[in-house]
Backbone atoms as SQL, in Angstrom:
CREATE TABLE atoms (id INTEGER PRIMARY KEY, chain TEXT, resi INTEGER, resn TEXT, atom TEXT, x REAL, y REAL, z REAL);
INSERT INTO atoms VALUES
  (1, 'A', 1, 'UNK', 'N', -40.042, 336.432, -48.747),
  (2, 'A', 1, 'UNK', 'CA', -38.849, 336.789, -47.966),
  (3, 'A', 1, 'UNK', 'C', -38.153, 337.984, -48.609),
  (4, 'A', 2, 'UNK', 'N', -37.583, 338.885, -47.865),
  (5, 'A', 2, 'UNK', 'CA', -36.540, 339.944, -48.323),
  (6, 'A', 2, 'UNK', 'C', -35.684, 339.682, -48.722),
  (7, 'A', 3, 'UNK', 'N', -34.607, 340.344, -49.996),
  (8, 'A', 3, 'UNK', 'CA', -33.876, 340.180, -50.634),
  (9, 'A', 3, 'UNK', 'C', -32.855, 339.969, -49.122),
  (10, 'A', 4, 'UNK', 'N', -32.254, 340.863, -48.403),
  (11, 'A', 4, 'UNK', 'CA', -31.483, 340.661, -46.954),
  (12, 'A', 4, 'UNK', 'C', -31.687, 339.289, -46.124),
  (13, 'A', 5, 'UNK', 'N', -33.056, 338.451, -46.326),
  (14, 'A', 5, 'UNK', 'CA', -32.898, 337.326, -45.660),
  (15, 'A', 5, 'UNK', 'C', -32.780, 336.581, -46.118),
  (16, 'A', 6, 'UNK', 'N', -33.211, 336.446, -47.816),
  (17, 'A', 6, 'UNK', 'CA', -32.671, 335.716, -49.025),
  (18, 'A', 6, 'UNK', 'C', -31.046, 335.151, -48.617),
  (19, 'A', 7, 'UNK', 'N', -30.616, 336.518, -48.737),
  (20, 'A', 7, 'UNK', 'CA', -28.961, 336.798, -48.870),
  (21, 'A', 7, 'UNK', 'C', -28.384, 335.957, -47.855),
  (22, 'A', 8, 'UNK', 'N', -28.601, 336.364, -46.404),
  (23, 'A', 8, 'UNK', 'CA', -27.896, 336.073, -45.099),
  (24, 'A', 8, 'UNK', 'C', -28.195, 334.043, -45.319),
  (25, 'A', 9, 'UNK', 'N', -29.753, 334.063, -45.523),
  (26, 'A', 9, 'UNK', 'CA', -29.298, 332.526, -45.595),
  (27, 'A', 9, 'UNK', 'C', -28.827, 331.751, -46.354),
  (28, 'A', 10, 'UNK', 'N', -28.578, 332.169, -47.422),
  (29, 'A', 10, 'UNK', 'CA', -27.774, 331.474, -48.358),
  (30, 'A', 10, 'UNK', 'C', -26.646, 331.597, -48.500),
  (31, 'A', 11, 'UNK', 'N', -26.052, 332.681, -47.313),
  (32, 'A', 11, 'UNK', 'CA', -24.486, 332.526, -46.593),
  (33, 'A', 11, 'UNK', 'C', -24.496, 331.937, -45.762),
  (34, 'A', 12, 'UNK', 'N', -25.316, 331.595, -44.945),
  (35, 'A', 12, 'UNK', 'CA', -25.281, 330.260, -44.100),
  (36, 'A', 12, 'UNK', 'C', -25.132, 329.252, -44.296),
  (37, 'A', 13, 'UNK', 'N', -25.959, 328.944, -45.626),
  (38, 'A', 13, 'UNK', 'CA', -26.303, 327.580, -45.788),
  (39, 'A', 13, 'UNK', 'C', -24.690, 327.226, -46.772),
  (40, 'A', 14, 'UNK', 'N', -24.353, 328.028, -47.553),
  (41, 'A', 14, 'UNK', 'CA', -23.051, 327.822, -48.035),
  (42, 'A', 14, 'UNK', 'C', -21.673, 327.810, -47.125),
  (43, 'A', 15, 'UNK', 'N', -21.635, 329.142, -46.016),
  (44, 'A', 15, 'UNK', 'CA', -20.504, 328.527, -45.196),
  (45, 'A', 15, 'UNK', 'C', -20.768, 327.560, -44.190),
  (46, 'A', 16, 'UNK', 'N', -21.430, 326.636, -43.862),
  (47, 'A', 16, 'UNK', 'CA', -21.889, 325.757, -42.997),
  (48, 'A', 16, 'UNK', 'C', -21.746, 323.845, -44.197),
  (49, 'A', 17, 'UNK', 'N', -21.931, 324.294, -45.408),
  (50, 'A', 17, 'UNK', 'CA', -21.880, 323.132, -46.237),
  (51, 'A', 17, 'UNK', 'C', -20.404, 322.655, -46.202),
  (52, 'A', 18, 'UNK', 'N', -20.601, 321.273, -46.345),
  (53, 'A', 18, 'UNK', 'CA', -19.012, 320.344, -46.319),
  (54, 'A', 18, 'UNK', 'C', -19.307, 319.950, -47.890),
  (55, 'A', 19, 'UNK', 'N', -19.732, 320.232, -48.586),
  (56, 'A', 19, 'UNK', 'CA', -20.035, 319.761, -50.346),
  (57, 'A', 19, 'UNK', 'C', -20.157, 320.165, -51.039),
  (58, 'A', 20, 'UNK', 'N', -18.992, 321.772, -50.819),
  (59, 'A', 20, 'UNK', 'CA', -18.562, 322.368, -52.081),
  (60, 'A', 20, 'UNK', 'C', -17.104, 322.258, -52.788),
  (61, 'A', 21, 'UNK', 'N', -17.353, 322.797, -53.583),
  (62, 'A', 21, 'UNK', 'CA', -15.692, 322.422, -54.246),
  (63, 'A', 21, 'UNK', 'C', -15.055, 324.450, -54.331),
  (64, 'A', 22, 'UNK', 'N', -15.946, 325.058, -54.721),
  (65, 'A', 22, 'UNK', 'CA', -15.515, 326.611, -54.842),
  (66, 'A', 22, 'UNK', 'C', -15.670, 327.405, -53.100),
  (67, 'A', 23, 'UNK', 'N', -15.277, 328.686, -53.785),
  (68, 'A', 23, 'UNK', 'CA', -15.695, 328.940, -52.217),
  (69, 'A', 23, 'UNK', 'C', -16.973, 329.260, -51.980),
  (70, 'A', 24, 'UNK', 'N', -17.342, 329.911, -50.588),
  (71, 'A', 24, 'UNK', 'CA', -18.780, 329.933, -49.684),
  (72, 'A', 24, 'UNK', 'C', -19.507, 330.989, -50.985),
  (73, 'A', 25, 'UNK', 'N', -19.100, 332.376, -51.279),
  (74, 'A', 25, 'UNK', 'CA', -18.995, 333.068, -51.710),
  (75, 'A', 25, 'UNK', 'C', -19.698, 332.282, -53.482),
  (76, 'A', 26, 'UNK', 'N', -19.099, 331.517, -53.601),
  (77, 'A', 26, 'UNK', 'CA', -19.059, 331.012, -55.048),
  (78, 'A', 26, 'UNK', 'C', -20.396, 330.244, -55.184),
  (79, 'A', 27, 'UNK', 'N', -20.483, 329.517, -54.086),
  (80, 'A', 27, 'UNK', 'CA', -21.313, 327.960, -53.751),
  (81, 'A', 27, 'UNK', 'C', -22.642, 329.235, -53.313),
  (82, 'A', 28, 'UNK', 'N', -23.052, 329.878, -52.818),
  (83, 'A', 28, 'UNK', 'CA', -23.862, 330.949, -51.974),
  (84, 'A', 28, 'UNK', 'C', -24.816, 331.753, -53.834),
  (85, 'A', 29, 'UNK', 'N', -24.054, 331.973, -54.660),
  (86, 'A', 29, 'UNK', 'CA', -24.252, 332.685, -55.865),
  (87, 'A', 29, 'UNK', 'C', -24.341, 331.654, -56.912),
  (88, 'A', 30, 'UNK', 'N', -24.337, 330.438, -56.775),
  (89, 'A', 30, 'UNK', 'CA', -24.469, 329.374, -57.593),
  (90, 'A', 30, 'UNK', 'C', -25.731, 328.972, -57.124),
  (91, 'A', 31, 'UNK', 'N', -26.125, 328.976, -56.333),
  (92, 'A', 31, 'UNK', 'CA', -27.498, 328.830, -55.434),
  (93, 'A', 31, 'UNK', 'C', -28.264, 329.469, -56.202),
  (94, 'A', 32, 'UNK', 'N', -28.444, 330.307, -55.966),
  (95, 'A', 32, 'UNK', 'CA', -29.672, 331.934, -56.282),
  (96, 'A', 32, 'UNK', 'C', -29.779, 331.451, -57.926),
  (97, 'A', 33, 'UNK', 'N', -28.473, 331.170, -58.845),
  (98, 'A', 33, 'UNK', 'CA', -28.462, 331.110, -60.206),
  (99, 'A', 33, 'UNK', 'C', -29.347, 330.084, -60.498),
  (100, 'A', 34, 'UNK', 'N', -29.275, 329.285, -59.723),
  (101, 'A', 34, 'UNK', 'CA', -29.720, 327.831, -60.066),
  (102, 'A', 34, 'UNK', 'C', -31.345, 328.303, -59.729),
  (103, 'A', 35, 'UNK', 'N', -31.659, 328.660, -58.923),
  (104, 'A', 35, 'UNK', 'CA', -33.106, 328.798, -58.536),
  (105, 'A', 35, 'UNK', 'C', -33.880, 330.028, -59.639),
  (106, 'A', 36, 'UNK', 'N', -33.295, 330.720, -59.676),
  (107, 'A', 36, 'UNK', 'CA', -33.901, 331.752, -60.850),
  (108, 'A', 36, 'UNK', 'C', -33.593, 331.328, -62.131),
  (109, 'A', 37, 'UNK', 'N', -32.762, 330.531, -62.506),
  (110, 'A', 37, 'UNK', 'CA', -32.753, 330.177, -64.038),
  (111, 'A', 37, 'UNK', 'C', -33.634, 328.764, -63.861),
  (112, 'A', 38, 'UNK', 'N', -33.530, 328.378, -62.958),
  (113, 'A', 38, 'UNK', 'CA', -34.738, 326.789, -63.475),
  (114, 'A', 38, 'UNK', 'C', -36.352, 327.334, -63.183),
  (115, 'A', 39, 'UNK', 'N', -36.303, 328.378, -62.684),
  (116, 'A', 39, 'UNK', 'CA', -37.787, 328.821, -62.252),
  (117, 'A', 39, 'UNK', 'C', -38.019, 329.443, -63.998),
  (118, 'A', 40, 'UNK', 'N', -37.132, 329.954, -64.175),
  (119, 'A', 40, 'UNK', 'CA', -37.369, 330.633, -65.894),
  (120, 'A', 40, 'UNK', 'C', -38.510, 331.727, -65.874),
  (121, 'A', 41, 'UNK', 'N', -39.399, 331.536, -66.596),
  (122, 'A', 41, 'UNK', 'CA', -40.177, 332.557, -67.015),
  (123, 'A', 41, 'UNK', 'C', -41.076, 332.545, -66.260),
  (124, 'A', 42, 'UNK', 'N', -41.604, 331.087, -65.853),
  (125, 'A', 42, 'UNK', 'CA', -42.805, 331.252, -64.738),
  (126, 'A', 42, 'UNK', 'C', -42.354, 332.317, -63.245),
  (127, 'A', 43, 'UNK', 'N', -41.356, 332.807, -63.341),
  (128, 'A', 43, 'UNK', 'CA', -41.265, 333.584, -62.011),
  (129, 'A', 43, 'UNK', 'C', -41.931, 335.065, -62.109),
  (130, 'A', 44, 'UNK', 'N', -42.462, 335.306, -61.259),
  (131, 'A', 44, 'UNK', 'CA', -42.947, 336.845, -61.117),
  (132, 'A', 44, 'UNK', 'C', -42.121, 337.423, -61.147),
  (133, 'A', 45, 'UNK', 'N', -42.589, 338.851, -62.001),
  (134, 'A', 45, 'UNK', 'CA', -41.586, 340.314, -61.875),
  (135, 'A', 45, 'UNK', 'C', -41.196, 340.577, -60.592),
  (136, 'A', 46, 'UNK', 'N', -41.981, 340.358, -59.661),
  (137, 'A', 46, 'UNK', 'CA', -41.835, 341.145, -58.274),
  (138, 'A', 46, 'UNK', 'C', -40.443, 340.054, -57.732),
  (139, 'A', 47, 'UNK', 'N', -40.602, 339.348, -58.014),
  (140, 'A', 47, 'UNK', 'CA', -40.446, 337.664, -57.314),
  (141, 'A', 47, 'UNK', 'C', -38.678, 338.083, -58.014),
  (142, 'A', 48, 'UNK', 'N', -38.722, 337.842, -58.677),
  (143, 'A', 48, 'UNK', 'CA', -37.139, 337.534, -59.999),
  (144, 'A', 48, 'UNK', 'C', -36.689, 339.644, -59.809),
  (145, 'A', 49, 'UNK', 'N', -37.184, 340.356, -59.481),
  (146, 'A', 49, 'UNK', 'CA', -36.541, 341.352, -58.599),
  (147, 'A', 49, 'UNK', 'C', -36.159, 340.974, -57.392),
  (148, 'A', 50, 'UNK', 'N', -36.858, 340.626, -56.503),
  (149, 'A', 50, 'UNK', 'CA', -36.303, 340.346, -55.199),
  (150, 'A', 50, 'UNK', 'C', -34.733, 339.409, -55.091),
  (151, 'A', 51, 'UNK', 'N', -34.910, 338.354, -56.260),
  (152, 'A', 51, 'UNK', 'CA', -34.245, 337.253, -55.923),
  (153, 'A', 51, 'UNK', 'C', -32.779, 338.431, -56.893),
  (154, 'A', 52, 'UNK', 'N', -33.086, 338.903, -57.786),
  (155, 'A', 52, 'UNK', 'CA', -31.858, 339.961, -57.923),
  (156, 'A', 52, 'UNK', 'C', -30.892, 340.968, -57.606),
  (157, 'A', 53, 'UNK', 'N', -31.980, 341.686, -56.350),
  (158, 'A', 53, 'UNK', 'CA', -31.453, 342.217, -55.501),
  (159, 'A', 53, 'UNK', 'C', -30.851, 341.549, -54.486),
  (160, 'A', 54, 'UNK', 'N', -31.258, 340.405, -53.928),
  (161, 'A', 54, 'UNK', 'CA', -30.787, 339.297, -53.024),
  (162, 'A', 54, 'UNK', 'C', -28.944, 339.384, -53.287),
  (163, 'A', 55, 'UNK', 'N', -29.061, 338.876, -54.987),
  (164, 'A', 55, 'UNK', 'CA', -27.400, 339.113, -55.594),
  (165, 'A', 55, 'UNK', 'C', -26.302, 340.375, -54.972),
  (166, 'A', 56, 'UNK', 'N', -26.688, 341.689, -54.693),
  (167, 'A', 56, 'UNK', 'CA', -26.193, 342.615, -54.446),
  (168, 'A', 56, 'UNK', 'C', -26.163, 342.174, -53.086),
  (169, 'A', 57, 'UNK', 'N', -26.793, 341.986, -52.209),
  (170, 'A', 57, 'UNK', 'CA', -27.103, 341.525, -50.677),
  (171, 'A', 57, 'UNK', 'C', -25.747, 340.668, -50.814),
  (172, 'A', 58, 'UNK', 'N', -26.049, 339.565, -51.821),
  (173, 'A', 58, 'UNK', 'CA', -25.404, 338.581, -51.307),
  (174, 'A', 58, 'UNK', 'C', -23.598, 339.043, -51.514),
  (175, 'A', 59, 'UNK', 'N', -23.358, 340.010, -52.345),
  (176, 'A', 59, 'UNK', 'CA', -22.201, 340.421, -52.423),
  (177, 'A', 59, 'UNK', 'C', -21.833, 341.388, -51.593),
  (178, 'A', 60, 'UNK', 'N', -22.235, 342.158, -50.731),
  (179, 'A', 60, 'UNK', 'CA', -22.030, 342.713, -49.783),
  (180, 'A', 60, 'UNK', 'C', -21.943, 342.083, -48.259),
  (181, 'A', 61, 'UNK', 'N', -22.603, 341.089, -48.474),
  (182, 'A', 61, 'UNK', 'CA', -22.126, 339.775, -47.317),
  (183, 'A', 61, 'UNK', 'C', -20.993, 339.556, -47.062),
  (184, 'A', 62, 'UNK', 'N', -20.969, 339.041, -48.529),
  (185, 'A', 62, 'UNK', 'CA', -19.321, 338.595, -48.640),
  (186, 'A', 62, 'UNK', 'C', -17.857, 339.360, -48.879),
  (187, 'A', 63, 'UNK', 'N', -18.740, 340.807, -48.922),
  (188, 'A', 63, 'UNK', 'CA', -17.624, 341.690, -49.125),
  (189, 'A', 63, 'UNK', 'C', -16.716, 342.047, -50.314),
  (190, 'A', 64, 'UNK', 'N', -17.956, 341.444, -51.332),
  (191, 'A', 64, 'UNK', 'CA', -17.311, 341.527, -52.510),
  (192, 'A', 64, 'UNK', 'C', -18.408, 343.119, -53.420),
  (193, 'A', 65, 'UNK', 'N', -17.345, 343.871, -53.903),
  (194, 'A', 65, 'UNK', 'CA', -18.164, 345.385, -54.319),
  (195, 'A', 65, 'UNK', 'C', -18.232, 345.196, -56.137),
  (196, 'A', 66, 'UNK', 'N', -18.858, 344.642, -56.825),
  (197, 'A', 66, 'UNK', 'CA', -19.230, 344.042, -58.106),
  (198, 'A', 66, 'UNK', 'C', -19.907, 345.134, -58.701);
């Protein structure tokens, strides 16, 4: 998947959740963290780029300029 469809659904899936405590924004980037730090080292270069750029995606979603 593209870093852009990465992004968009994991703003979905965060503003659509009733079982966060932070915001969409927060819960959306706690996601991605969680999946690239438990994947660890076994992740591909190509793979653990994508899911990094996803991060920038995902802050421009939300309208946040980091």
């Amino acid at each position: 998947a593209s870093a852009d469809a990465i992004a968009q659904a994991l703003k979905r899936a965060a503003e659509r959740s009733t079982r966060r405590k932070g915001t969409p924004f927060q819960s959306a980037m706690s996601m991605l963290n969680f999946y690239i730090n438990r994947a660890g080292a076994k992740l591909p270069d190509d793979r653990r780029a994508t899911l990094e750029l996803a991060k920038q995606k995902l802050r421009e979603a939300f309208g946040r300029h980091a």
